[in-house]
C-alpha positions as CSV (number, residue, x, y, z in Angstrom):
1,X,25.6,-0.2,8.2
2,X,22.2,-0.9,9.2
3,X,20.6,2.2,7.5
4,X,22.2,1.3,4.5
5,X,20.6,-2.3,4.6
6,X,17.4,-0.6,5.1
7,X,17.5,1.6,2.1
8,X,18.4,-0.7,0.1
9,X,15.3,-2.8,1.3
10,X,12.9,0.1,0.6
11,X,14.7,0.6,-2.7
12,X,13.8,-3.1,-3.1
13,X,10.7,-3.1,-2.2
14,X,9.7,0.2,-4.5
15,X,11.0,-1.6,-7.1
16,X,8.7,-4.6,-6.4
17,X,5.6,-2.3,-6.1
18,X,7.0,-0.3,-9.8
19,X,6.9,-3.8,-11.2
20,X,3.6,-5.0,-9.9
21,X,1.8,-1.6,-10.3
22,X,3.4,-1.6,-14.4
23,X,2.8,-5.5,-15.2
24,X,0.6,-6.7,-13.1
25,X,-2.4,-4.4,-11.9
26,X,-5.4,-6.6,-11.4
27,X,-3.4,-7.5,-8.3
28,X,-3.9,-4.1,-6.5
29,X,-7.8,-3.1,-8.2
30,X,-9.0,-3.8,-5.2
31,X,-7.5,-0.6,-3.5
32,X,-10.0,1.9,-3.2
33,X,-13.4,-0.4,-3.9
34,X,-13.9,-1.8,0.0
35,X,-16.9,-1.1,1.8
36,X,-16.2,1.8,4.2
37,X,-14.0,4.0,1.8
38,X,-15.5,7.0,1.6
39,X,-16.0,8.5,-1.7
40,X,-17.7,12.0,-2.2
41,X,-18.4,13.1,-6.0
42,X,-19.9,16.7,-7.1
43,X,-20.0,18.2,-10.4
44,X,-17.3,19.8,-9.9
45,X,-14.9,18.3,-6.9
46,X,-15.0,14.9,-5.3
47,X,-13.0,13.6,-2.4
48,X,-11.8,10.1,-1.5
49,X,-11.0,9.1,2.0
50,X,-10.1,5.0,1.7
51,X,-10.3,4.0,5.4
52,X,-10.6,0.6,4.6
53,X,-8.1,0.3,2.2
54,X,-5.6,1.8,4.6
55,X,-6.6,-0.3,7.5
56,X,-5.8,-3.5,5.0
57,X,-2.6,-1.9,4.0
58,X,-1.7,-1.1,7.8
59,X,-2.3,-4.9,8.4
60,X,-0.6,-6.3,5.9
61,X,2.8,-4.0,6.2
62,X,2.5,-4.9,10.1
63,X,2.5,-8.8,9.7
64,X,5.6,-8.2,7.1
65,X,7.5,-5.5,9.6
66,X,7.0,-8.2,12.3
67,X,8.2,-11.3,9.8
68,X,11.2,-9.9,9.3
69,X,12.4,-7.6,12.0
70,X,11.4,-9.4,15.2
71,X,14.1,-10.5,17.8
C-alpha cells in the first residue's frame, strides 16, 4: 500500500511541475542563470554543468522530503 501512495505522490507532483513548467514559467527562469553554473560555449559544441542550480534543487526537495516524511 505504501508504494502505491508514493506513486501516486510522484505522479502528483509531475503533474504539478507539467502545469508550472506549461503556464507559469517565469517561476523556474531562474534555473540555470546562478553564479557558479558552469556554462562552456564553442562554435560548434557547448556544455552546461549547473552546480548551483542543483545544489538549490537538492535543498529545496530535502526540506520538502523532511516536511512530510519525518517520524
Amino acid at each position: 500500500m505504501a508504494f502505491g501512495k508514493l506513486l501516486a505522490a510522484i505522479g502528483v507532483a509531475l503533474l504539478i511541475i507539467g502545469l508550472i513548467v506549461s503556464y507559469a514559467p517565469w517561476l523556474i527562469n531562474w534555473f540555470g542563470k546562478l553564479p557558479g553554473d558552469i556554462r562552456i560555449e564553442d562554435e560548434k559544441k557547448w556544455v552546461f554543468i549547473p552546480v548551483t542550480s542543483m545544489f538549490v534543487v537538492s535543498i529545496i526537495l530535502t526540506i520538502i522530503i523532511n516536511l512530510f516524511f519525518r517520524k
